[in-house]
C-alpha positions as CSV (number, residue, x, y, z in Angstrom):
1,X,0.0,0.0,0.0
2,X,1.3,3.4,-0.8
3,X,-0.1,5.6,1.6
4,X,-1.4,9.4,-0.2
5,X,-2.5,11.5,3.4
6,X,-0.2,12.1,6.2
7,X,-3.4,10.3,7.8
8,X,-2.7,7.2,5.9
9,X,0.7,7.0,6.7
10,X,0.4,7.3,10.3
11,X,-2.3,4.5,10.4
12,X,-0.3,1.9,8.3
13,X,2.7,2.5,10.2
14,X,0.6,2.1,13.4
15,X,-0.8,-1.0,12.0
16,X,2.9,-2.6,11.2
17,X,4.3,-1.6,14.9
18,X,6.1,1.2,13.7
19,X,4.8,4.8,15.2
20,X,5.0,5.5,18.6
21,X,2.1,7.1,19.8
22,X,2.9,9.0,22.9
23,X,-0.6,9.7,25.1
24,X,0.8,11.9,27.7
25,X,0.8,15.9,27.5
26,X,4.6,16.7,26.9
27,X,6.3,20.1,27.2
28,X,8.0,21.6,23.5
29,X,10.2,23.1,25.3
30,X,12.1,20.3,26.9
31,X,10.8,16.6,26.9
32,X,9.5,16.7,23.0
33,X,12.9,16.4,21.7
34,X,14.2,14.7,24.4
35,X,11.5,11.8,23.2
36,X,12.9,12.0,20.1
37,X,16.1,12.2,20.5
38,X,15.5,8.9,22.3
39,X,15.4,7.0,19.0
40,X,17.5,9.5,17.3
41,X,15.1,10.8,15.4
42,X,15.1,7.8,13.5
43,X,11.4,6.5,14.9
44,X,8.2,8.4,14.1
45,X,6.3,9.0,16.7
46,X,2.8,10.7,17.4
47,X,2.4,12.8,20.0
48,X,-1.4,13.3,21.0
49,X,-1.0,16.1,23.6
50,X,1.1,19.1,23.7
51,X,1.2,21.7,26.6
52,X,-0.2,24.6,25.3
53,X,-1.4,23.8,21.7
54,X,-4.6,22.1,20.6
55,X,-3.3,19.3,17.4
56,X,-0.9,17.4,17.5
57,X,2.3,16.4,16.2
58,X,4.0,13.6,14.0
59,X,7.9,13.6,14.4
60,X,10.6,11.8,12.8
61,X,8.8,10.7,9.7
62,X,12.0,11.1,7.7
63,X,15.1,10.2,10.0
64,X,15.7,6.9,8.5
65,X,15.9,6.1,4.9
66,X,14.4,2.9,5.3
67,X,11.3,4.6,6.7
68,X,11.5,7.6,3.8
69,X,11.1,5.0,1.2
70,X,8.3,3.1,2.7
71,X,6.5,6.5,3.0
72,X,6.8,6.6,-0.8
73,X,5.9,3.4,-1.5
74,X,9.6,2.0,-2.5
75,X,12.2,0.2,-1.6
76,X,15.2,1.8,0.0
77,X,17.4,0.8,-2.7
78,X,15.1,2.8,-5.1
79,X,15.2,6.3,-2.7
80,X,18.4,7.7,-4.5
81,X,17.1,7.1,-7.9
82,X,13.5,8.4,-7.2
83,X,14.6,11.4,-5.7
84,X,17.0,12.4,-8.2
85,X,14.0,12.0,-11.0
86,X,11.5,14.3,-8.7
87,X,14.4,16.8,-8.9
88,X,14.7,16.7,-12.0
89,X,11.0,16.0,-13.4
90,X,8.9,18.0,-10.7
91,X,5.1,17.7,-10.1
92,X,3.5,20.6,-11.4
93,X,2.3,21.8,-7.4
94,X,-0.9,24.1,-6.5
95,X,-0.8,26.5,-3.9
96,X,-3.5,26.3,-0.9
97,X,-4.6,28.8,1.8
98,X,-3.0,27.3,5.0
99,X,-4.7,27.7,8.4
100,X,-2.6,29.1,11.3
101,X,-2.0,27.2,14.1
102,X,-1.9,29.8,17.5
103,X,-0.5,29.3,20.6
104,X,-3.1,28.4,23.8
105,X,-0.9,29.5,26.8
């Protein structure tokens, strides 16, 4: 399955063991990154509660390259190769209004 929504990917790696989702409220300011950094940023990881914002957060989606090309739907052998063609045949992109996320502290 190649995942298409941030959604998507989150549940399929959640399905296969591989997303950490992290229930308690952490602090940004200090124990976010220290979570991470746990793994070396190398894990993703979900964390449902942040002190003093109202979403949440994904983190460490990328970190590995094992984990980049199963995002994409490849093998890790394929990344370099892939990557290289997107650079060099881009997908026309459309630009979107964004919503602004605001602080609730």
């Amino acid at each position: 399955m190649n995942p298409v929504t941030m959604r998507a990917l989150l549940d399929d790696w959640e399905s296969r063991g591989l997303l950490y989702r992290i229930k308690k409220e952490v602090d940004p300011r200090y124990e976010l990154g220290a979570v991470i950094n746990t793994k070396n940023g190398r894990q993703p990881f979900l964390f449902e509660k942040i002190k003093g914002y109202r979403s949440s957060l994904a983190a460490g989606l990328g970190g590995d390259r094992d984990l980049l090309a199963d995002s994409m739907g490849i093998s890790s052998s394929d990344l370099l190769p892939k990557l290289i063609d997107s650079i060099v045949n881009p997908i026309p992109t459309t630009l979107r209004a964004t919503r602004r996320f605001r602080k609730i502290w």
